[in-house]
C-alpha positions in Angstrom: 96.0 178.5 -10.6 92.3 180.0 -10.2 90.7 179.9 -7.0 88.2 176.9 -7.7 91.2 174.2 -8.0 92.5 176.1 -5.1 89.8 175.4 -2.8 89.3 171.6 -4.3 92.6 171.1 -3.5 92.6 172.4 0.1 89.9 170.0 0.7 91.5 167.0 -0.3 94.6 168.3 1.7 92.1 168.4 4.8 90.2 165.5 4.5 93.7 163.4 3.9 95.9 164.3 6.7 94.6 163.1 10.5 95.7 164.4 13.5 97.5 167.4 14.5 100.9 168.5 13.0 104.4 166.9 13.7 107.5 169.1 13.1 110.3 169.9 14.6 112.7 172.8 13.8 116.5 171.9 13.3 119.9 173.7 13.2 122.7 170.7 12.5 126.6 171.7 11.7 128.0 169.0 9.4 128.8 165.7 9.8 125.5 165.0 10.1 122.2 162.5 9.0 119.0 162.2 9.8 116.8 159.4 9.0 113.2 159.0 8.9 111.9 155.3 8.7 108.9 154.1 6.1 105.4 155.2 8.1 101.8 156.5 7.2 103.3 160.0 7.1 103.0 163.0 4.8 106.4 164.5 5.4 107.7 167.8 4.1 111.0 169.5 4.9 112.0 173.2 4.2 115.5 174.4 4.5 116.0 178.0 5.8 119.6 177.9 5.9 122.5 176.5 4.3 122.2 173.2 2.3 122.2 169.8 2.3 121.0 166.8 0.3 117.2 164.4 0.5 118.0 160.4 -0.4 114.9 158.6 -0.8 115.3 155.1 -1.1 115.5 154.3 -4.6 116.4 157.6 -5.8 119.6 159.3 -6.4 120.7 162.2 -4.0 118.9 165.8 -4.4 121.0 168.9 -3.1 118.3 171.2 -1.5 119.6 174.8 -0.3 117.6 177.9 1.2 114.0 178.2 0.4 113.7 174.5 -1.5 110.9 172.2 -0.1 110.6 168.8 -0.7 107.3 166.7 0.0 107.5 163.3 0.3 103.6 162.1 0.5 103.4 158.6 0.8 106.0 158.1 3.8 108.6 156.5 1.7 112.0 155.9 4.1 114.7 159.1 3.8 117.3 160.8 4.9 118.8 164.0 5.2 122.4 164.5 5.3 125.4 167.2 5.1 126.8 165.2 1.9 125.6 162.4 0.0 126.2 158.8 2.1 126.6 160.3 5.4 125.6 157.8 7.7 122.6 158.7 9.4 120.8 158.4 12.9 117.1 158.2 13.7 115.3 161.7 13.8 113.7 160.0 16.8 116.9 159.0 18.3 118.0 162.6 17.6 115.7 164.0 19.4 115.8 161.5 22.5 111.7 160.9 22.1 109.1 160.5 19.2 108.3 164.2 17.8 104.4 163.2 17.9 105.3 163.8 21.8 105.6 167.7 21.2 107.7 169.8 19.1 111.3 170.2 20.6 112.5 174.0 21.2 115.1 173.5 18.3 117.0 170.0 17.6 120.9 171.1 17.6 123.7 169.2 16.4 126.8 170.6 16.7 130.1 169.5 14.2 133.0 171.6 12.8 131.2 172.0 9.4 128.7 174.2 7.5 125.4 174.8 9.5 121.5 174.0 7.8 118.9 175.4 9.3 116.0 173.5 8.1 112.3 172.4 9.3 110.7 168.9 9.0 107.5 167.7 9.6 104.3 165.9 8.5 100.8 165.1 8.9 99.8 161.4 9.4 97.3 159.8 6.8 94.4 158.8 7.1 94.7 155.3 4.8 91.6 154.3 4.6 90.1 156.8 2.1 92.7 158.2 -0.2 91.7 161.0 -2.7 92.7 160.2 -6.7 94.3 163.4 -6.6 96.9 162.6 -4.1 97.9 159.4 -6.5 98.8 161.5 -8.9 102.4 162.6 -6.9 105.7 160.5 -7.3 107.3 159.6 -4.6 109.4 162.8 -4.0 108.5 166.0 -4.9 110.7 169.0 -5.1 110.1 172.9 -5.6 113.3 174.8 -5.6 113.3 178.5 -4.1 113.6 179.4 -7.8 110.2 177.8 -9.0 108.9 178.7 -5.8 109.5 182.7 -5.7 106.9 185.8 -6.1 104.1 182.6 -5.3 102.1 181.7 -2.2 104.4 178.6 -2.3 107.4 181.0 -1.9 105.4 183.5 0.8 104.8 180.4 2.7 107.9 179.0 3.5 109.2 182.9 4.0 106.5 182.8 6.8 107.9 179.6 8.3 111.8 180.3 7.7 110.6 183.4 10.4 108.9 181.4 12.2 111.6 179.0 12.9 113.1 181.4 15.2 110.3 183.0 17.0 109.6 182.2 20.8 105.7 183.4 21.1 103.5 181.0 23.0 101.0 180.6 20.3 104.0 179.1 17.7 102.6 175.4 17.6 98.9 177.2 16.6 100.7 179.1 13.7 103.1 176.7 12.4 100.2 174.1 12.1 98.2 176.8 10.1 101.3 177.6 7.8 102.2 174.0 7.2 98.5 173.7 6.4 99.2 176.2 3.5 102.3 174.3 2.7 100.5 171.4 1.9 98.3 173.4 -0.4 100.5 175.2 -2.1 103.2 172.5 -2.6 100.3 170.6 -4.4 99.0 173.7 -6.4 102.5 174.3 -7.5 103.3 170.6 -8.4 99.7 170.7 -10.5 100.5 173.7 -12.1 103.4 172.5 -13.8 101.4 168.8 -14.8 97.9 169.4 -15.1 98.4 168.6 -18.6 100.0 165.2 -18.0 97.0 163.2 -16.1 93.7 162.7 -16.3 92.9 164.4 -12.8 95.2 167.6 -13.1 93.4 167.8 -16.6 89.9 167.6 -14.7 90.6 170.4 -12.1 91.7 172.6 -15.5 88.6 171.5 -17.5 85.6 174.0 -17.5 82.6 171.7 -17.5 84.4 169.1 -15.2 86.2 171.4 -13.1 82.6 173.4 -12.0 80.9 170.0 -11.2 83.5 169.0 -8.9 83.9 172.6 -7.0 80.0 172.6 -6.7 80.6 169.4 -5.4 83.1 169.8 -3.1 81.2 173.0 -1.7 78.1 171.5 -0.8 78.4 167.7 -0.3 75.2 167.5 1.0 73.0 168.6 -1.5 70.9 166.1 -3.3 72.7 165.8 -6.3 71.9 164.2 -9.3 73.5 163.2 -12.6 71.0 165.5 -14.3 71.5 168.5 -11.4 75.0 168.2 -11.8 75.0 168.4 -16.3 72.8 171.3 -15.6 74.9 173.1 -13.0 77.8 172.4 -14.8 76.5 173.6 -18.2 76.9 170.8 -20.4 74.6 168.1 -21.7 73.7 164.8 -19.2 75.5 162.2 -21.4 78.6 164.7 -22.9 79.0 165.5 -19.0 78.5 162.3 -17.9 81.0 160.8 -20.3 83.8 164.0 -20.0 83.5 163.7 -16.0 84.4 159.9 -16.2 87.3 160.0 -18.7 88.6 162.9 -17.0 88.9 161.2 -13.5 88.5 157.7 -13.9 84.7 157.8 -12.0 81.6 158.6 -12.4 79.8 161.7 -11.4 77.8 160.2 -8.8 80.3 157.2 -7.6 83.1 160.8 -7.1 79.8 162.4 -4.8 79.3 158.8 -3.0 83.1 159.2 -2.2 83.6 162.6 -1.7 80.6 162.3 1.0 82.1 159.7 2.9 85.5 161.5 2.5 84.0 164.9 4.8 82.4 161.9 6.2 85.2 160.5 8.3 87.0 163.7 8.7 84.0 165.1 10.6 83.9 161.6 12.8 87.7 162.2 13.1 87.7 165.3 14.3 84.4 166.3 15.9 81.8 164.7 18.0 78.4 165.3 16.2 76.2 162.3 16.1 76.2 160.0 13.6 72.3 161.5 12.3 73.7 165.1 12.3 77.1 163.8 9.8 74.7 162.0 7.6 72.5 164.8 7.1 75.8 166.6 6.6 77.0 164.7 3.8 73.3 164.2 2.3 71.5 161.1 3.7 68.1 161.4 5.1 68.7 157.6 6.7 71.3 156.8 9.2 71.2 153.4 8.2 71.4 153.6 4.7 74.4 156.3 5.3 76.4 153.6 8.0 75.8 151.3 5.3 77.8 153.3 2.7 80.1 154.3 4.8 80.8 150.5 6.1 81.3 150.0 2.0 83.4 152.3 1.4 85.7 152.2 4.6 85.3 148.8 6.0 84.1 149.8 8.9 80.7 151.3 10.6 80.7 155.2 11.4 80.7 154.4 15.2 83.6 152.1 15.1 85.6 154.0 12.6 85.3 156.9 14.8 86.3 155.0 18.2 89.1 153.7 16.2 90.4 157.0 14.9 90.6 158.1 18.8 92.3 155.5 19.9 95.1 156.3 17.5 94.7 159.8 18.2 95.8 159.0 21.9 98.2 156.2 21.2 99.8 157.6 18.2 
């Protein structure tokens, strides 16, 4: 995968996700289950040891041994288990308190069976403005060790598999920076493989359409037009125009109205520049006219979104 869908792809990655990472590292000796409830969580889990087997409601039983990861991005209700039925127990209740409280030191369960080492975690969503790309994944997706080797997929969970054990003070900072790279590589990998089956995967291949959405995505605030886009992108205003929408279902200039407010709300998320300095950010001379797109688009005002989004950042 080239380095322009790389990029557009780590954007959408960080403009989805809100908050800070939940994980918690895991070494269980069979019988064992673990359950994770429906919820507005990305989860992923990585197994760095042993085996054991992902049930998502709805779907038959997937064996997953060392180095497999499995994404499940819409927070569908699972379980992990030694074998396939095994009643299963919380994770919460497993770990005696909600893991958005802190990562545990290392969640042990102890039985007279096979041991999995294995890592779970997840990034909440933010619902409110979810990127056509993401839509594109089925419920469960899974990348065995196999598909996964000699790629940055592969070097990734090697990175974390070490990690799992280490003690260093700064281990929350680097496992949130490695699951970051999860994330993107988990998708890169997944589009790799069926680019050519959807219209979006198609449009992150495709040259003309491709270029308009990294220019885009790199400089959100820049006065684009439908004519400065066809020209930057190298291909007549109406062919563009027409290739951009089949491609990904909008038009050039509604996919810049929604990638602006997209940086939009992860800025107000995440940082505390006034409402002025994120409009000019994301291309609007007029703070009104910019609150009123963003109120369009989100159902909410900028100011209240952002109050929002910090109240569920301390009340989880």
């Amino acid at each position: 995968m080239n380095d322009v869908v790389a990029d557009i792809v780590a954007d959408v990655v960080a403009t989805t996700r809100r908050g800070s990472l939940i994980y918690s590292r895991n070494r269980f000796r069979a019988p064992w289950g673990a359950e994770f409830p429906a919820g507005q969580t990305a989860s992923f889990h990585v197994v760095t040891s042993g085996a054991c087997w992902l049930t998502v409601d709805g779907s038959d039983p997937v064996q997953l041994t060392r180095g497999d990861v499995a994404l499940i991005p819409f927070g569908a209700p699972h379980r992990l288990t030694d074998v396939p039925g095994r009643p299963a127990r919380l994770m919460t209740e497993i770990a005696g308190r909600s893991l958005a409280d802190g990562p545990p030191e290392c969640l042990v369960v102890d039985g007279d069976g096979p041991a999995t080492g294995w890592l779970c975690g997840g990034y909440r969503l933010a619902p409110d403005l979810q990127h056509p790309l993401t839509s594109l994944l089925p419920t469960v997706v899974v990348v065995t060790a196999a598909e996964a080797r000699g790629t940055g997929l592969g070097a990734a969970v090697d990175l974390l598999a070490a990690e799992v054990d280490g003690t260093d003070p700064g281990a929350p900072a680097v496992m949130a920076s490695l699951v970051d790279l999860l994330f993107v590589y988990l998708l890169r990998a997944w589009l790799a493989g069926h680019h050519d089956d959807t219209g979006w995967g198609r449009a992150l291949f495709d040259p003309v359409t491709g270029a308009a959405l990294a220019m885009v995505h790199a400089d959100p605030g820049r006065a684009w037009t439908l004519d400065s886009l066809a020209r930057a992108a190298g291909a007549p205003r109406a062919t563009f125009s027409r290739r951009f929408t089949a491609l990904t279902g909008q038009s050039p200039m509604a996919y810049v109205t929604a990638w602006r407010m997209a940086v939009a709300a992860r800025m107000l998320r995440e940082e505390t520049a006034t409402l002025r300095l994120v409009a000019g950010r994301v291309g609007y001379e007029s703070e009104f006219a910019f609150a009123r797109t963003f109120k369009r688009t989100t159902g909410q005002p900028p100011g209240q979104y952002r109050q929002h989004a910090r109240r569920q950042a301390v009340t989880g």
